[in-house]
N, C-alpha and C positions, 0 to 999 in steps of 0.2 A: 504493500500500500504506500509506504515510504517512496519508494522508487516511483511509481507514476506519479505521487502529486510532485517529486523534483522532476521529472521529463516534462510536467505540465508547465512549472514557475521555469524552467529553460524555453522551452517554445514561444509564451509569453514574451518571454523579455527579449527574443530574438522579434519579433513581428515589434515587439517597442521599438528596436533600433531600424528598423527597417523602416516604419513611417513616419520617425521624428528624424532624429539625427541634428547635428548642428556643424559650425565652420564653414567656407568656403565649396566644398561640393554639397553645401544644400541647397544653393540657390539655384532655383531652376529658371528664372527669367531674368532680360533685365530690358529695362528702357529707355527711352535719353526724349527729353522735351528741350528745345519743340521738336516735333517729330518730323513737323515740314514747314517748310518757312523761306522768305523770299530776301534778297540782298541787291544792293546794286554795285557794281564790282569794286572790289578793293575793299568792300565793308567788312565791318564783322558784327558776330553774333556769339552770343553766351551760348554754350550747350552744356546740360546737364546728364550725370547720368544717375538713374534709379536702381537701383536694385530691388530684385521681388522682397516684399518683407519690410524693406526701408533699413536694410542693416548696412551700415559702411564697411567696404571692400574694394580696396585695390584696382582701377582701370586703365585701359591703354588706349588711346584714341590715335585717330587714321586717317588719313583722306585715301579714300577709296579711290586709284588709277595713281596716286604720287601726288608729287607738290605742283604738276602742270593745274590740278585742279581746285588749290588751295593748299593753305597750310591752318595746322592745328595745333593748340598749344597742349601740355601734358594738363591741365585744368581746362580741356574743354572749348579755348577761346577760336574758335575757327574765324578766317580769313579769307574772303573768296578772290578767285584768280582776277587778273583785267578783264580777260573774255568771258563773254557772257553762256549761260547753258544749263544745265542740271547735273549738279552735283552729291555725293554723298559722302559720307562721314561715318566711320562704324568705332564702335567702340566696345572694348569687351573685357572682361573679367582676366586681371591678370593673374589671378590663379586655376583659372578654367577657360581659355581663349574657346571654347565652345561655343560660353553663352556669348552672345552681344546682341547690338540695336545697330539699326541703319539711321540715321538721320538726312531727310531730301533738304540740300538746297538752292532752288529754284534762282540763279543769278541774271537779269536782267538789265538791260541801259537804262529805262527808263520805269518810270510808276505807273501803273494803270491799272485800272479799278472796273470790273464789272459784276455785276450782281443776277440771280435767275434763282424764282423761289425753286421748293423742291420740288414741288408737283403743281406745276401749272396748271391753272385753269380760265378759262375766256372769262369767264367772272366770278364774285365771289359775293356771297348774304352776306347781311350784319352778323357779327358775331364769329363768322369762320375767320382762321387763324391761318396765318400765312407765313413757313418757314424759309427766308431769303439766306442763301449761300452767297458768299461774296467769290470771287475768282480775282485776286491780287500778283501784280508783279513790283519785285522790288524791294517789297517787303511784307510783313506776317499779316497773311489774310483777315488774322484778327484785331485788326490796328486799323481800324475804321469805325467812322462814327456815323450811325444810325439816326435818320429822320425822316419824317410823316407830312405830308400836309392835311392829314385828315387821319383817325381814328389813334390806334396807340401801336407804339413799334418797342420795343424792349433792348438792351445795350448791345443783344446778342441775333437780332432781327428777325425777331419774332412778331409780327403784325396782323393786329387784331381789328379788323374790319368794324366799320362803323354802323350807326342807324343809317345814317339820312343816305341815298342813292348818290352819287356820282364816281369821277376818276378821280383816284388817289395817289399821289407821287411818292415813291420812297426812294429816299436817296441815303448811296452809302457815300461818305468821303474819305480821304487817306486822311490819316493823321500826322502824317509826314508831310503832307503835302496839299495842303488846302485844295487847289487848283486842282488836282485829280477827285473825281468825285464820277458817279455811276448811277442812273435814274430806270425805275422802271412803273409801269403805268399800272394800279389796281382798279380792275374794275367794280364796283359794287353795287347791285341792284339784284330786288326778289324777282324781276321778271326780266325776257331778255333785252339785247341790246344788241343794236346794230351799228358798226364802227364806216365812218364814212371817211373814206384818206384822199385827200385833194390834193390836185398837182400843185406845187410848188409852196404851200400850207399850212399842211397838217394832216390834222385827224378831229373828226368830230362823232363823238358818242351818243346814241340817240337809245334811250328808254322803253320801250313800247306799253303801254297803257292797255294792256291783255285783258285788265278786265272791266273799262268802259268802251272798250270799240274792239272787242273779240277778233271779227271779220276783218277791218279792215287791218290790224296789227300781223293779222297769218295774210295775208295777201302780200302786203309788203314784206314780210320776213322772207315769206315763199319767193319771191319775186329779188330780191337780194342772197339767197340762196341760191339761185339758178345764174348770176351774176347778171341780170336782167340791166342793173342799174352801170356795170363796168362801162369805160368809155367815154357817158355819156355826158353833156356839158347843159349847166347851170344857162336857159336860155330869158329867165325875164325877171328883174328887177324893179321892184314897184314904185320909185320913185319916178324913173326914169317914163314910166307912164302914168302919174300922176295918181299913183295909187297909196298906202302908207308903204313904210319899210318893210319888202321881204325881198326872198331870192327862191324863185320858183325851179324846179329840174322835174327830173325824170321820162323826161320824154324820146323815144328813140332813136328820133330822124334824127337826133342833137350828134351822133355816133357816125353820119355817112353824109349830114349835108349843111352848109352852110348857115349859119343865123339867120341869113336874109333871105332862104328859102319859105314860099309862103305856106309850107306845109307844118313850119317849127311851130310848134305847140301842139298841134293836132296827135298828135302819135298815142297810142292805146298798145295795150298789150291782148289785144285783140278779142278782150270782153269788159262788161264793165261791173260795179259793185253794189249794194245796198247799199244807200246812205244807214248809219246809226247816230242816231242824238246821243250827247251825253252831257254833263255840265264842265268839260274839260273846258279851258279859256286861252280866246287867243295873247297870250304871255309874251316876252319877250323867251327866244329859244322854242315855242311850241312849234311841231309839226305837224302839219294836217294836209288832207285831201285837194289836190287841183279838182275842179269840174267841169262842168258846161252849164250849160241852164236850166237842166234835169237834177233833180237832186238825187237821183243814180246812176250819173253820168261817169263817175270817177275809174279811176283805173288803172294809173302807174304812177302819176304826175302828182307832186308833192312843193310845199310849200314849208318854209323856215319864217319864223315870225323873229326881224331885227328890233321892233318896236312891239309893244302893247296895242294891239285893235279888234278893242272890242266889238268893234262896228261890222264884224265879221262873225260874231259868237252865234252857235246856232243854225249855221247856215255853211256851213264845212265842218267836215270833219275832224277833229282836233283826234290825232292817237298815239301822241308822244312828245316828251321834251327831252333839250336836250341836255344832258351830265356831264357831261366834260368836252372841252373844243365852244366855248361859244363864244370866244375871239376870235376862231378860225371862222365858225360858225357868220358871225355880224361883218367877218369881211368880204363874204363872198360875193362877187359883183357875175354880172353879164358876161359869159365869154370863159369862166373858170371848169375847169373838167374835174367829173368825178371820178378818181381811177378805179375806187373796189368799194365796193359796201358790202360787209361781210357781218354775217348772224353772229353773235355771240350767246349760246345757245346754254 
């Protein structure tokens, strides 16, 4: 009986030293921060190295390829070459050259900043959260500072979409360098949005009003989905005929024939639609219905309101405003072309 309970307290304490152990060959990992990180030549950077556990041990650091790629000090201080490229840096356990860490870094001439969330999407509700990646050269992608023009963005750019509908800008900038700085456009609305990019311009974001004017909103959307509206050129501006301010389009002759052609304006997309009432108002930025003198005459032809006319409420169809773009929007004259109106779906 003696004897198996000492073969039991040997076994035991064989399986103890097997999964604990201590010294130098216990560490089984190691790390070095930053892990990737950007320089512009001749610079340096701090590198660290971790050990699994956080126990201090002995390291040997490297430039991986020789000194053409940089040099490194015995603490870590790496140096990047004059010429620009992607370099590495390893560093490892000088009592176990097994383990080690790679370190990238990214050496560059100049700084430059662009940003792209992580899963795009054509728009985004209130309340969704939008996680923006920065893509930096020159130096650590984390060395940018975060801002909104609308909703809330966090140090780490994390942006949390607002109530009220329109386009939201975020911008990353270097912190190195004021002047480098990175924009990207959020969309936000519960219903969709049609993006309209004008030659030489912009871009203007249009709302649709899904649930006062149903019909006429999937007409247009359908009709901007089929690229119905590409090409076409902005053919009548309401002062110019003594009308209040707007800038009328959509018409398709505007695509194969001259302004002074006496067919501009007439053009359909070869049916036409139900008027629907609703109490939407002609605002400054609203969109609504061209017609004739049928109040179901309408049918591709569309109209942007630069001023307030109300003298119009009632009697077109109002079925969208617009959210973002309405300085692109107020300057559209006679003769300007639409290149893409595209769903945002």
């Amino acid at each position: 009986m003696r004897a198996i309970w000492l073969c039991f307290v040997l076994v035991f304490a064989i399986l103890v030293a097997g999964c604990g152990g201590s010294g130098p060959g216990a560490t089984a990992a190691l790390k070095v921060t930053p892990g990737d990180t950007g320089l512009l030549p001749n610079e340096t950077v701090q590198l660290a190295a971790i050990p699994a556990g956080g126990s201090f041990e002995p390291v040997v650091w490297s430039v991986v390829g020789g000194s053409a790629n940089g040099t490194v000090t015995t603490d870590g201080l790496y140096r990047a070459p004059a010429t620009t490229g992607t370099f590495q840096v390893r560093v490892a356990l000088k009592d176990n050259p097994g383990v080690s860490a790679t370190a990238t870094i990214n050496v560059a001439s100049t700084i430059t900043v662009s940003i792209l969330p992580v899963n795009p999407k054509p728009r985004y509700t209130s309340g969704n959260t939008v996680i923006f990646v920065p893509s930096v050269t020159g130096q650590s992608a984390q060395s940018v500072r975060w801002q909104a023009s609308g909703g809330f963005i966090t140090e780490t750019g994390q942006f949390t979409a607002p109530a009220t509908p329109g386009v939201y800008v975020v911008t990353a900038t270097s912190l190195r360098d004021s002047s480098k700085a990175a924009t990207y456009n959020v969309v936000v609305s519960d219903t969709p949005v049609v993006r309209m990019d004008i030659q030489d311009k912009g871009s203007i974001w249009i709302r649709m009003a899904t649930a006062e004017a149903p019909n006429t909103t999937a007409n247009f959307q359908k009709l901007a989905r089929e690229g119905f509206y590409n090409g076409s050129v902005f053919h009548r501006y309401g002062p110019d005929e003594g009308q209040p301010a707007f800038i009328q389009g959509g018409d398709p002759n505007t695509k194969t024939k001259p302004l002074t052609d006496p067919s501009i304006g007439t053009g359909t997309p070869g049916y036409t639609i139900n008027f629907e009432a609703n109490p939407l108002q002609h605002k400054v930025g609203a969109i609504a219905m061209a017609r004739g003198s049928s109040l179901n005459s309408a049918g591709c032809q569309f109209y942007i309101c630069h001023q307030d006319i109300p003298g119009f409420d009632g009697d077109y169809v109002i079925f969208g405003k617009v959210i973002g773009g309405l300085s692109v929007a107020t300057s559209l004259r006679r003769g300007d072309k639409l290149l893409e109106a595209a769903e945002l779906n």
